[in-house]
C-alpha positions as CSV (number, residue, x, y, z in Angstrom):
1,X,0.0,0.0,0.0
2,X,1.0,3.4,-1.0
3,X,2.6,5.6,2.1
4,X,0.4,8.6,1.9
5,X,1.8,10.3,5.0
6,X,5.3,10.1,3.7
7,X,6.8,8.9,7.0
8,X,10.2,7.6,7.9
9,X,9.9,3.6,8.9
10,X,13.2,3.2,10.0
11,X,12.1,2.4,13.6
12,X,9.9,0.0,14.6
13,X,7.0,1.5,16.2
14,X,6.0,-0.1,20.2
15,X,3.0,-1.3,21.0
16,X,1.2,0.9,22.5
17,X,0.3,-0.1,26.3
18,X,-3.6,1.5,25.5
19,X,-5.5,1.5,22.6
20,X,-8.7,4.4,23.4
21,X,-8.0,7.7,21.9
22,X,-10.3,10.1,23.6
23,X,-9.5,13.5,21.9
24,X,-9.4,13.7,18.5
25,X,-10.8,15.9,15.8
26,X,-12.0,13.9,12.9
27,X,-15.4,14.2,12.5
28,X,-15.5,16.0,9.1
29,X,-16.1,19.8,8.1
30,X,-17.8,21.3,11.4
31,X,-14.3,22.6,12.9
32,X,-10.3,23.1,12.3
33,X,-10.0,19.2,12.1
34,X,-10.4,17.1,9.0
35,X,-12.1,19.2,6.4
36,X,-13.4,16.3,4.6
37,X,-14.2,12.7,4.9
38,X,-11.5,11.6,2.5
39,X,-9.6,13.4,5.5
40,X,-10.9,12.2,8.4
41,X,-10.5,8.2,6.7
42,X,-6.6,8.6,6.3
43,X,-6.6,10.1,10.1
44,X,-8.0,7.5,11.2
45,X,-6.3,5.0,9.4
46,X,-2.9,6.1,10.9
47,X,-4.2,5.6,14.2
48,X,-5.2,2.3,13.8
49,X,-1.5,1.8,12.0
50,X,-0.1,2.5,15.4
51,X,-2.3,0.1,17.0
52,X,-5.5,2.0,18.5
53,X,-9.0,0.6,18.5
54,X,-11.6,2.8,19.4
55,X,-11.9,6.4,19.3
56,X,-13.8,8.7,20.9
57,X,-14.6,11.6,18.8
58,X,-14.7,15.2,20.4
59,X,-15.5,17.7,17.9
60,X,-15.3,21.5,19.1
61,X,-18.4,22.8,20.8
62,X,-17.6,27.0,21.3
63,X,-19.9,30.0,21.2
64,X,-17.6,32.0,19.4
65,X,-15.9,29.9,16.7
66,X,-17.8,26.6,16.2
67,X,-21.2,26.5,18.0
68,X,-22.1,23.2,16.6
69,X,-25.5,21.9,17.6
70,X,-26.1,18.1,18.7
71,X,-27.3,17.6,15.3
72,X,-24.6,18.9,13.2
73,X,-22.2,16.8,15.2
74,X,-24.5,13.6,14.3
75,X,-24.7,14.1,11.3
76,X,-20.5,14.5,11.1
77,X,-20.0,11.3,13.2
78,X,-22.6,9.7,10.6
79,X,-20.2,10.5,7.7
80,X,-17.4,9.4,9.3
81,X,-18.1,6.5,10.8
82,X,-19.9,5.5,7.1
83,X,-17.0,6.4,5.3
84,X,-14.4,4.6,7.2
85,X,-16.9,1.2,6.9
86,X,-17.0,1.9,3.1
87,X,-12.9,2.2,3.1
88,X,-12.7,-0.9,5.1
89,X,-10.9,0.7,7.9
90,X,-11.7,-1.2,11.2
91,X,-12.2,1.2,14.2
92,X,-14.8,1.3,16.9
93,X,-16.2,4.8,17.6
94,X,-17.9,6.4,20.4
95,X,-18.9,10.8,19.7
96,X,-18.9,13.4,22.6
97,X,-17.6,16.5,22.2
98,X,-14.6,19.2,23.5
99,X,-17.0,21.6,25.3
100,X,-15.5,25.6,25.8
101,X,-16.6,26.4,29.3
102,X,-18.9,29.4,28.1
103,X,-22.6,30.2,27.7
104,X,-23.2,28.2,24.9
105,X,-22.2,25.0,27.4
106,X,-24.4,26.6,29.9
107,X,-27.1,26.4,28.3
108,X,-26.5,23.1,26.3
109,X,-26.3,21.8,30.2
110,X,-29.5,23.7,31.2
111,X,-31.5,22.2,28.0
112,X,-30.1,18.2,28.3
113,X,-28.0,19.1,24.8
114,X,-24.7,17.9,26.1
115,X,-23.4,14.4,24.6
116,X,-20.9,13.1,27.6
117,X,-18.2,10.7,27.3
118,X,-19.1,7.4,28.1
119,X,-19.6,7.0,31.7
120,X,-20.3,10.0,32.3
121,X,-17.4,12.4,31.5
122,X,-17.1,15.4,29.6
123,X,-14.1,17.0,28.4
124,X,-14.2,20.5,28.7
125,X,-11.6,23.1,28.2
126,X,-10.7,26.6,28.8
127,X,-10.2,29.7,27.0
128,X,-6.3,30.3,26.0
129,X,-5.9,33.7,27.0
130,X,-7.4,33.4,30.8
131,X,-9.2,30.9,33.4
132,X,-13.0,31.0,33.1
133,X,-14.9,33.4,35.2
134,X,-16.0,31.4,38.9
135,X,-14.2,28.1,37.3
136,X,-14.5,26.2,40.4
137,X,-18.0,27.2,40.7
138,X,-19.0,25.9,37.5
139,X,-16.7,22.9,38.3
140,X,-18.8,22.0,41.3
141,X,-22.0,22.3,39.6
142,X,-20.8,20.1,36.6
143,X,-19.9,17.3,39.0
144,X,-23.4,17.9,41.8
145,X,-25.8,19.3,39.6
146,X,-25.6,17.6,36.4
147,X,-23.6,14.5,37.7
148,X,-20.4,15.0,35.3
149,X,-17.0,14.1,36.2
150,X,-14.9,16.9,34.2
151,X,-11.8,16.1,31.8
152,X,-9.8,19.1,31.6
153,X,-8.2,18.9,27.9
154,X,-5.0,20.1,27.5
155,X,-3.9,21.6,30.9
156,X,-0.1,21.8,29.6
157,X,-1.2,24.5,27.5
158,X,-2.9,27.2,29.0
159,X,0.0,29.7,29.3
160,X,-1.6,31.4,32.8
161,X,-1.0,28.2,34.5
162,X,2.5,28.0,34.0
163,X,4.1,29.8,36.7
164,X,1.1,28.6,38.8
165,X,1.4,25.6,39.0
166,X,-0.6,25.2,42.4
167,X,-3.6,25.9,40.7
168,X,-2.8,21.9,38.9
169,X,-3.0,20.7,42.2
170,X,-6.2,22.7,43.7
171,X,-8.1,21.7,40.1
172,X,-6.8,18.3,40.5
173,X,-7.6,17.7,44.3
174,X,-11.2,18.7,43.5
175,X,-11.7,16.1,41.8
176,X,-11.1,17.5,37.9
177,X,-9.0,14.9,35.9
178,X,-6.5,16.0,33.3
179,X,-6.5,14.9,29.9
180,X,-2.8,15.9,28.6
181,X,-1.8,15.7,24.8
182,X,0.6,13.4,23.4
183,X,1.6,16.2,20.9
184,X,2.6,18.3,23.9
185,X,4.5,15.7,25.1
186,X,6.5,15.0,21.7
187,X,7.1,19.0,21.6
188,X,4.7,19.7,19.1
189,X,4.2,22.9,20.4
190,X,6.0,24.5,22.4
191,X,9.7,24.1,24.6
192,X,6.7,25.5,27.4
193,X,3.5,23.1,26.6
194,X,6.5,19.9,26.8
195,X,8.2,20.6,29.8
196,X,4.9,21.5,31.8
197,X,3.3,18.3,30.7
198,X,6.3,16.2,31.7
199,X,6.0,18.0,35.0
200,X,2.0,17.0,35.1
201,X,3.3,13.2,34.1
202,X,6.5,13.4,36.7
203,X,3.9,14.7,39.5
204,X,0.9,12.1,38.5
205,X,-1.2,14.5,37.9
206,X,-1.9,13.3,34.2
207,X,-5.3,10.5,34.0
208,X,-6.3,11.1,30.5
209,X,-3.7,11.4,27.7
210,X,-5.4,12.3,24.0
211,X,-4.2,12.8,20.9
212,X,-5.3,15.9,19.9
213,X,-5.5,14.9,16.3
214,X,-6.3,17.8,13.5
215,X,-4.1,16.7,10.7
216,X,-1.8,14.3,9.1
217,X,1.0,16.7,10.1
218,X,0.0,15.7,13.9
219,X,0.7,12.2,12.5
220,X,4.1,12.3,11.8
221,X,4.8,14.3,15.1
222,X,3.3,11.0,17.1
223,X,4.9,8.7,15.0
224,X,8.5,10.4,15.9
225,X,6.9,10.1,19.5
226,X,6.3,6.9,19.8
227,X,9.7,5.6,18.7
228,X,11.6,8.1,21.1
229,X,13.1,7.5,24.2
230,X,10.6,10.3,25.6
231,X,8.0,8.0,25.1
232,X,9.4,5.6,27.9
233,X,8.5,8.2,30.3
234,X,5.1,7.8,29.4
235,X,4.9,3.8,29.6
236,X,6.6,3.7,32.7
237,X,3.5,5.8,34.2
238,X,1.0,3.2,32.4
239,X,-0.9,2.4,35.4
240,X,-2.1,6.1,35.9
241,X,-3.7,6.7,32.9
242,X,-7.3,5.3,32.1
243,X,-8.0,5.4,29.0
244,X,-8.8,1.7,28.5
245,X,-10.6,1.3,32.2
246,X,-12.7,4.2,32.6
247,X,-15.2,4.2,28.9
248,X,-17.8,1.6,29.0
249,X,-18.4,0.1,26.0
């Protein structure tokens, strides 16, 4: 089979000790993942290259840049999940959604609109340039009010957090579970995004990891990943992270 991606195969890749990606963006068209099906099919055929079998899908949900409904998101996951079965690529999916703490996840909340993770999660993130207004508010009303257990996605790379890194452990001793991206591990981004999420891994703080996925681009950067020696951090902290335990089928 023709290599699409272009990637180096000199190393072998590991198996991967788990095989449920919970943050990815390749439900097609409705936000600054895959743009089209064709898209989304090769994504999701690298990641079952490396050895994953089942996603869960978490287009973005935001007021201000992609305020996709319940029903827009449906009718994504339907193309996708249709045109992987037609391109023979075997994955098992599960949809939910990357909600931006704002009003529009107010009132999806207050009108039953919001499609948790399995078992009740939701991943949630904040806005990039500052914490949410009464965060821990919201927090505690997500968890007693509408019975959620929040995923924070991303932690590693909210800049305000950086040389704050008590606020990790306040968030985290209320009960918020972090979801922290493998791209941020492999440097992706950032010198700043790396070295804060090995400090979330070195501290146990990380319970979640996703891959973030957008574009094929992200695919080469988890492929180099994968085969580093960076990677062995991550293994060695296998028993932390539940991405395999937590999602019932």
């Amino acid at each position: 089979m023709i290599d699409f991606f272009h990637l180096k195969r000199e190393q072998a890749l590991p198996e991967l000790f788990w095989h449920t990606d919970l943050h990815s963006h390749v439900c097609p068209g409705i936000d600054d993942g895959a743009r089209s099906a064709e898209r989304s099919v090769n994504l999701v055929r690298a990641m079952a290259d490396f050895g994953f079998t089942r996603m869960i899908v978490t287009p973005h949900v935001t007021d201000e840049t992609f305020p996709n409904t319940p029903a827009v998101i449906a009718s994504s996951y339907l193309s996708l999940t249709e045109s992987c079965r037609r391109a023979g690529v075997e994955m098992r999916f599960n949809c939910s959604a990357e909600y931006r703490i704002d009003d529009l996840l107010t009132h999806y909340l207050q009108t039953g609109q919001v499609r948790s993770l399995p078992g009740g999660y939701l991943l949630v993130e904040n806005s990039w340039l500052q914490e949410p207004f009464a965060l821990d508010a919201f927090l505690f009303a997500l968890r007693n009010e509408y019975k959620l257990i929040p995923i924070l996605a991303h932690p590693e790379r909210y800049p305000y957090y950086h040389n704050h890194r008590e606020r990790y452990e306040q968030l985290h001793d209320q009960g918020v579970m972090f979801q922290v991206n493998l791209l941020s591990l492999a440097g992706h981004y950032d010198r700043a995004c790396r070295h804060i999420g090995e400090w979330l891994l070195d501290h146990d703080y990380i319970d979640f990891i996703g891959s973030d996925l957008h574009r094929l681009r992200h695919i080469e950067s988890l492929r180099s990943y994968f085969c580093s020696r960076d990677y062995r951090k991550l293994e060695a902290k296998a028993h932390l992270i539940k991405n395999d335990t937590a999602f019932p089928e």
